[in-house]
C-alpha positions as CSV (number, residue, x, y, z in Angstrom):
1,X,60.4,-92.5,56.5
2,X,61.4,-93.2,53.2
3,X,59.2,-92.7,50.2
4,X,59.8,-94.1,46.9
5,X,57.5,-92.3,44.1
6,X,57.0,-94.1,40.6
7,X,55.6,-91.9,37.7
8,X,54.8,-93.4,34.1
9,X,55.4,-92.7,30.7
10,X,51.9,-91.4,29.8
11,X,51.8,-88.9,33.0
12,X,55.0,-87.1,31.5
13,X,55.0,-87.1,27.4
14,X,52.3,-86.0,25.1
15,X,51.2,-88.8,22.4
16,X,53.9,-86.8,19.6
17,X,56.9,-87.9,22.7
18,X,57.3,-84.0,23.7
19,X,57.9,-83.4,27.5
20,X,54.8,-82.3,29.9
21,X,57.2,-79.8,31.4
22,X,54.4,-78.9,33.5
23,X,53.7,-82.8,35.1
24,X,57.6,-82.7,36.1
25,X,57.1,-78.8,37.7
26,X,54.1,-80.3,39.6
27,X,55.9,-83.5,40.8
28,X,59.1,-81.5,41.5
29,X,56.4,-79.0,43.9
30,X,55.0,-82.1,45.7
31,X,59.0,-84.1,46.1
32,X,59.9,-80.6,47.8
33,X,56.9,-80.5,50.2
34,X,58.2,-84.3,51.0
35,X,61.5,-83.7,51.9
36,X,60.4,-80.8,54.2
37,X,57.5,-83.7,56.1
38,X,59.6,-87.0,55.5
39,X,63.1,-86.2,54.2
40,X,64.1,-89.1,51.7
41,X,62.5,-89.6,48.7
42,X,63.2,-91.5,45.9
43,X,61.6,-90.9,42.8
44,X,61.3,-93.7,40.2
45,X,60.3,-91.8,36.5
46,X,60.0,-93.5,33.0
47,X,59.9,-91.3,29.7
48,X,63.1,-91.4,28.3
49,X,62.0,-94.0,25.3
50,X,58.9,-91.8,24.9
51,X,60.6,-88.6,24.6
52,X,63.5,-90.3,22.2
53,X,61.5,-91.8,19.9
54,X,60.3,-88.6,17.9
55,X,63.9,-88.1,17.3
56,X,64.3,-91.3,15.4
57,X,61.0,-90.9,13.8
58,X,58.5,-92.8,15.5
59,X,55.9,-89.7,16.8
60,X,52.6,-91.9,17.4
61,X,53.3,-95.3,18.0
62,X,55.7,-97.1,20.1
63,X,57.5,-100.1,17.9
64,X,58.6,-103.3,18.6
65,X,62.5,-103.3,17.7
66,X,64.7,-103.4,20.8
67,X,67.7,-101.6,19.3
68,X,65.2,-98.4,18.5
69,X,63.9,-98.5,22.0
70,X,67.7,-98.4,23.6
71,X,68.6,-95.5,21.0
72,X,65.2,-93.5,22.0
73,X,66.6,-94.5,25.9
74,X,70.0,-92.8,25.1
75,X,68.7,-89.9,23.6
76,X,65.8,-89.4,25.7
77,X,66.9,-89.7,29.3
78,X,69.5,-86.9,29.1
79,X,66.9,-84.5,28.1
80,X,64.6,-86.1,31.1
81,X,67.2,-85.5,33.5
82,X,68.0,-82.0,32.6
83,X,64.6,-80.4,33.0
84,X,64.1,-82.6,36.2
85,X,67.7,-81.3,37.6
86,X,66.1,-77.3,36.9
87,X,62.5,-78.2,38.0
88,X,64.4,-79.2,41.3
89,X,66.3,-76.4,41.6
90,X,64.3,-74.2,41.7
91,X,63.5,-75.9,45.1
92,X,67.4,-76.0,45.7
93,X,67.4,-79.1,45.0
94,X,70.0,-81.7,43.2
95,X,69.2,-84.9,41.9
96,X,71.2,-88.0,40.9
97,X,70.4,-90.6,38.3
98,X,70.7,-94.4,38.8
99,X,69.9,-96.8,36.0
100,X,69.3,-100.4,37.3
101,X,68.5,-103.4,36.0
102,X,66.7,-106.4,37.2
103,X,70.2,-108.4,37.9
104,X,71.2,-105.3,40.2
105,X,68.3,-106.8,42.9
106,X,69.1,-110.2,42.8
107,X,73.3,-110.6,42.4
108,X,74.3,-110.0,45.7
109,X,77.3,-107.5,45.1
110,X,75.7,-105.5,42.6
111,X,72.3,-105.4,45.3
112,X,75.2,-104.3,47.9
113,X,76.6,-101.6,45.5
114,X,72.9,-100.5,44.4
115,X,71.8,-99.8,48.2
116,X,75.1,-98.4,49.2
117,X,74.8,-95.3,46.0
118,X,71.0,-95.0,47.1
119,X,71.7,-94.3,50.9
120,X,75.2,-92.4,50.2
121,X,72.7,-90.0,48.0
122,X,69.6,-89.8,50.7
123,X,72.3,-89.2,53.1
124,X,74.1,-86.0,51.3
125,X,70.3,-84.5,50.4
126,X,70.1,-85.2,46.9
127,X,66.9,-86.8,45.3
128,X,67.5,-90.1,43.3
129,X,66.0,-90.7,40.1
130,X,65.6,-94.5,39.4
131,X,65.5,-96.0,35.3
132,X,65.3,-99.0,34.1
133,X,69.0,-98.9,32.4
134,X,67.1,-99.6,28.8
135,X,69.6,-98.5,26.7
136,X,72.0,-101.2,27.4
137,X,70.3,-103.8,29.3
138,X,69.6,-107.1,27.3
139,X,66.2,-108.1,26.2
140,X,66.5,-111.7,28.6
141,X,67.2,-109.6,31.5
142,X,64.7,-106.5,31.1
143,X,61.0,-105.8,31.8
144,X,60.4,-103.0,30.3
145,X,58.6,-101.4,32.5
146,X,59.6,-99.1,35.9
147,X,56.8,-100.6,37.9
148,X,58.3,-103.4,39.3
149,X,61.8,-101.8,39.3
150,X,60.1,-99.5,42.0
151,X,58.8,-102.5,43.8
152,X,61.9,-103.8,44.0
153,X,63.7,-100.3,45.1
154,X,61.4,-100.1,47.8
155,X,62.1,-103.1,49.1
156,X,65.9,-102.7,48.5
157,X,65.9,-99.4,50.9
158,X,63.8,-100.6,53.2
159,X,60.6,-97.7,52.3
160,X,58.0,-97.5,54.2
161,X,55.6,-95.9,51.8
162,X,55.6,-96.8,47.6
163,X,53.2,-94.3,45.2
164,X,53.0,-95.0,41.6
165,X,51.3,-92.4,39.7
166,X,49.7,-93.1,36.2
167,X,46.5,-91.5,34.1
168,X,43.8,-93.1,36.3
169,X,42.7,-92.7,39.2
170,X,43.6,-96.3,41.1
171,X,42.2,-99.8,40.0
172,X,39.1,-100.0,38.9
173,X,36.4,-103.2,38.9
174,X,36.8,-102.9,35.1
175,X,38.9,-100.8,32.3
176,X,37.8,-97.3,33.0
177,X,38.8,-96.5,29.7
178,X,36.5,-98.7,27.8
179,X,33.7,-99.6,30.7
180,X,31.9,-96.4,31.9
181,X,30.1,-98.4,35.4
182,X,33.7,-99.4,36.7
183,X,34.4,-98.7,40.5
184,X,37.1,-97.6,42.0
185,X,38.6,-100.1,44.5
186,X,39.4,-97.9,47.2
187,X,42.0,-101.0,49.2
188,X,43.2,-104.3,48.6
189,X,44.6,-106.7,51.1
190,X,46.2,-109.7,51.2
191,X,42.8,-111.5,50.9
192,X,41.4,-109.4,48.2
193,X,40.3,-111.2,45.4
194,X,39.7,-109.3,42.2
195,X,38.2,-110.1,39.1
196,X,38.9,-106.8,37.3
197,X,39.7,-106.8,33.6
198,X,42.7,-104.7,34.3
199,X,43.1,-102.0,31.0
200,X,46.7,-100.6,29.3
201,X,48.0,-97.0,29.6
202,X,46.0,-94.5,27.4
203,X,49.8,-93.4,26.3
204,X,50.8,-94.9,22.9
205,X,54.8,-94.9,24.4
206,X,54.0,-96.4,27.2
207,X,55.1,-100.0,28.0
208,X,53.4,-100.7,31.5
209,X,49.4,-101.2,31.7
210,X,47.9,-101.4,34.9
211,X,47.9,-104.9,35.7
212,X,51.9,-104.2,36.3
213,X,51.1,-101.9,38.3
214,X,49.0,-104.1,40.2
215,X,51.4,-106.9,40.2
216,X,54.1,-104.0,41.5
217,X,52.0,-103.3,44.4
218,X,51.6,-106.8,45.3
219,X,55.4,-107.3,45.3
220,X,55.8,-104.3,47.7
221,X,52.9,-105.9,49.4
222,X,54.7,-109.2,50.3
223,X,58.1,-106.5,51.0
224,X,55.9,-104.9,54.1
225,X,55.2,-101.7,52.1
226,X,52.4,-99.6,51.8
227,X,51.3,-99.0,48.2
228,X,49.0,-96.3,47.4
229,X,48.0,-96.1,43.1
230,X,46.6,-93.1,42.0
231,X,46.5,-90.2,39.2
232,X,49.3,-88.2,38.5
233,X,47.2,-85.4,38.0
234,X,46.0,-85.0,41.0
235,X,46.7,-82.3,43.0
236,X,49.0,-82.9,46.1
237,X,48.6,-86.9,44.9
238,X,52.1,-87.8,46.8
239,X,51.1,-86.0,50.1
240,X,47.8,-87.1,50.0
241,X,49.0,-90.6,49.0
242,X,51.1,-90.6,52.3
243,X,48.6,-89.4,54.5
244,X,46.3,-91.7,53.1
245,X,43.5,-88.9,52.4
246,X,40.4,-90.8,52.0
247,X,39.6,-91.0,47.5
248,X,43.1,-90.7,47.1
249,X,43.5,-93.7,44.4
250,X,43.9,-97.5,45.5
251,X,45.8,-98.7,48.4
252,X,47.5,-102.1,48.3
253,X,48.3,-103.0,52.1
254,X,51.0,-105.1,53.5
255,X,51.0,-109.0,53.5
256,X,51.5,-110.2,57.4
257,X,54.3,-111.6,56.3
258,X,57.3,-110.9,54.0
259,X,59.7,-112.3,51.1
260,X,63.4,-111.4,50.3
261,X,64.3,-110.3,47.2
262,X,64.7,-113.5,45.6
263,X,62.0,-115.2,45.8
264,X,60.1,-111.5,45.2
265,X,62.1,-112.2,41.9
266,X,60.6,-116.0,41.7
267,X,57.2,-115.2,42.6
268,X,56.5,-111.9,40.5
269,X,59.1,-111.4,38.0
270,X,59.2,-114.4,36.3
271,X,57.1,-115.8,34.2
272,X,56.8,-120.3,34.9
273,X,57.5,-121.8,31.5
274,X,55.9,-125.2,33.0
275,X,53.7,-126.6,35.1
276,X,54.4,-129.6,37.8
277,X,51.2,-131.1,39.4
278,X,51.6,-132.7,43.0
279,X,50.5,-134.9,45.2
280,X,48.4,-134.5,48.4
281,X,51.8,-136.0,50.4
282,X,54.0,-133.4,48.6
283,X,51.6,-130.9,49.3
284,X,51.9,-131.7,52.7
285,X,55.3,-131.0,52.4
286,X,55.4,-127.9,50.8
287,X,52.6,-125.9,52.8
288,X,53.1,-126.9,56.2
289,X,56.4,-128.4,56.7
290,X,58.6,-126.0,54.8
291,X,60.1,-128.7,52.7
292,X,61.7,-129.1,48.9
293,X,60.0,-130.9,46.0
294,X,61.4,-134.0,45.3
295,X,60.2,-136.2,42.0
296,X,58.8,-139.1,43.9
297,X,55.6,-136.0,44.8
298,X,55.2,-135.1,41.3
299,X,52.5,-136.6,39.2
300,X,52.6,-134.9,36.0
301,X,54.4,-131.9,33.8
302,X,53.0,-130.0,31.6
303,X,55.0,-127.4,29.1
304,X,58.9,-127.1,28.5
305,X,61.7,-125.2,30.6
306,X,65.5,-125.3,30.9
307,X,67.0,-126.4,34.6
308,X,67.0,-123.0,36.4
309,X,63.5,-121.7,35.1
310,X,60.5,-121.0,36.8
311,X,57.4,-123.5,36.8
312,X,54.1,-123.6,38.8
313,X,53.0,-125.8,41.6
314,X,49.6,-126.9,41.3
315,X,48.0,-129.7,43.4
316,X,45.2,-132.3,42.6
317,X,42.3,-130.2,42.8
318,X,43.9,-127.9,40.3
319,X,45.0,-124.8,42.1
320,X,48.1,-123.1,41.7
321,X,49.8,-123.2,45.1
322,X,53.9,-122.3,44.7
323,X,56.2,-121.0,42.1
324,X,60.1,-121.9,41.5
325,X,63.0,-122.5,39.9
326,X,63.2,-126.2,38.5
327,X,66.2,-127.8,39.1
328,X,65.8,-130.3,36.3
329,X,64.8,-129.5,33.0
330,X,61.5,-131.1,31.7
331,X,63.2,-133.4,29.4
332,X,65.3,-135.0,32.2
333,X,62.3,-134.9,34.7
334,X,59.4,-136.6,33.1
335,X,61.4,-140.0,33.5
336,X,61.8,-139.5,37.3
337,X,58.3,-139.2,38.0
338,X,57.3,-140.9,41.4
339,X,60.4,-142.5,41.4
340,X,62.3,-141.8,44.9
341,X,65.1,-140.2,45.3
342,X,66.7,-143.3,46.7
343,X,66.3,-145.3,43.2
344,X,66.9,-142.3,40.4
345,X,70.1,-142.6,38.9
346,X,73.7,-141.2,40.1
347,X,73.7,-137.8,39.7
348,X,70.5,-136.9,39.4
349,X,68.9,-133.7,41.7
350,X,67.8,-134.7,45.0
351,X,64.8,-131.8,44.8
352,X,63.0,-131.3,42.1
353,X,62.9,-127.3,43.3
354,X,64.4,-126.3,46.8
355,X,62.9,-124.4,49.3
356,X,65.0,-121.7,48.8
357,X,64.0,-121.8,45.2
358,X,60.4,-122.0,46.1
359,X,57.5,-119.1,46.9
360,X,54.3,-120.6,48.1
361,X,51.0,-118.8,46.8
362,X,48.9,-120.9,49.3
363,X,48.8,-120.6,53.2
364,X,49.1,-123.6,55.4
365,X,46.4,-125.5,56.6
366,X,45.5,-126.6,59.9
């Protein structure tokens, strides 16, 4: 089994950015007790902005300029690696650090290269330790968070098992931190519907609340992994988490059935910067003939977007039912409009968004 544990930024600083030594000992305890049960783990850890920033003079509050954040990043995750590399030896333990980026997931060589170091490392018994490469990466092709990084890696290396550990105890029905009746949602499947007002970290350097987290577990959902979110603080959380010990945080089962990388990518990662509505013939289409989108189905646009970017699918009765990558921007689409293909100009797309381009949210009908 492969395991691929994600811990966040408020479960390892303090609020002035200074290092719970203690959270990485107690992490470092549980990874050792892993790899003597289930052998590989992979550990996903954020923290290195948080424990920069002090050293550029931000102690409270995490600020907004990008080129502070990948100075913090620099300074911080050297002094994050070094007390994980002697928390894990005292287990006999090494570790190796990988910073990745969302581009290393979706271009195919670098998703080659990024496995190939990950399984080189499981194989010679060292523990990989997973960042978001923030000190370099650009702003267009960050998240800035881990949560769906660790998604991602778990799909990548085929895991059975993905744990993210934050400062609550799972998802609640409401903010915990601002709504004293919330309930814990002990599972959530593929036909679980929730209405929660999902809260933020309680860490002011934190940069992930916990509807990524939520959105993370759905994305290893649709990968065929088991997510399990819970408190850091928790004794034994990880084996617990893996054994599924009943009140251990909220567990986020698979989808039946599963999505590569890409459209992972298209359906989580991205944010649509339009909408197209269809209709019921395109629909049709879509849902249960595994088909493109072509203009002559499209009724109307809504908001602006570049060829290439992401938009939403919505039908007539108004319900979001695909995501993709628009291959015509909105400028040169709103004249094609229920025009087939046959009598749109030369040159112009044949499908509005491929079905290699395209995730559907719905399922198909009888």
């Amino acid at each position: 089994m492969t395991v691929v544990v994600k811990i966040g930024t408020s479960s390892l600083t303090k609020t002035d950015g200074s290092i719970k030594r203690e959270a990485i000992a107690k992490l470092c305890d549980e990874v050792a007790e892993v790899r003597e049960a289930y052998r590989d783990i992979i550990l996903v850890s954020s923290g290195a902005i948080g424990v920069g920033l002090p050293a550029l003079g931000h102690h409270t509050e995490r600020p907004d300029d990008s080129r502070i954040l990948q100075a913090a990043s620099a300074i911080g995750q050297p002094k994050l690696m070094a007390i994980y590399g002697e928390e894990l030896g005292r287990h006999n333990l090494e570790c190796g650090q990988l910073l990745l980026a969302p581009d290393d997931f979706f271009v195919r060589s670098r998703y080659l290269h990024a496995r190939s170091t990950l399984q080189s490392l499981l194989e010679a018994g060292i523990v990989p330790i997973v960042n978001e490469n923030d000190a370099v990466a650009d702003d267009a092709i960050r998240w800035g968070d881990n949560d769906r990084i660790a998604a991602l890696l778990a799909h990548l290396v085929n895991a059975e098992k993905l744990i993210i550990l934050t400062d609550t105890e799972g998802i609640y029905s409401a903010d915990p931190h601002i709504d004293e009746d919330a309930i814990l949602i002990p599972e959530i499947n593929s036909t679980t519907e929730l209405t929660a007002v999902l809260g933020k970290s309680e860490g002011a350097q934190g940069s992930g609340g916990m509807s990524s987290k939520l959105a993370a577990a759905r994305m290893a959902a649709w990968s065929g992994v088991t997510t399990t979110i819970a408190s850091a603080e928790r004794e034994r959380v990880v084996i617990d988490a893996l054994s599924e010990q009943p009140n251990t945080g909220t567990i986020v089962r698979p989808n039946p059935q599963k999505l590569s990388a890409k459209k992972l990518w298209i359906a989580f990662a991205l944010e649509p910067n339009g909408t197209l509505q269809i209709d019921q013939g395109a629909e049709e289409a879509l849902v249960n003939k595994g088909g493109s989108l072509l203009a002559v189905g499209v009724l109307r646009i809504s908001g602006e977007w570049s060829s290439g970017e992401a938009v939403s699918v919505m039908n007539t009765e108004g319900n979001h039912i695909a995501r993709g990558l628009c291959s015509i921007g909105s400028g040169d689409l709103a004249p094609l409009l229920g025009i087939p293909t046959r009598d749109q100009s030369q040159g112009s797309p044949e499908e509005v968004i491929h079905r290699d381009d395209l995730v559907l949210i719905a399922s198909p009908t009888s």
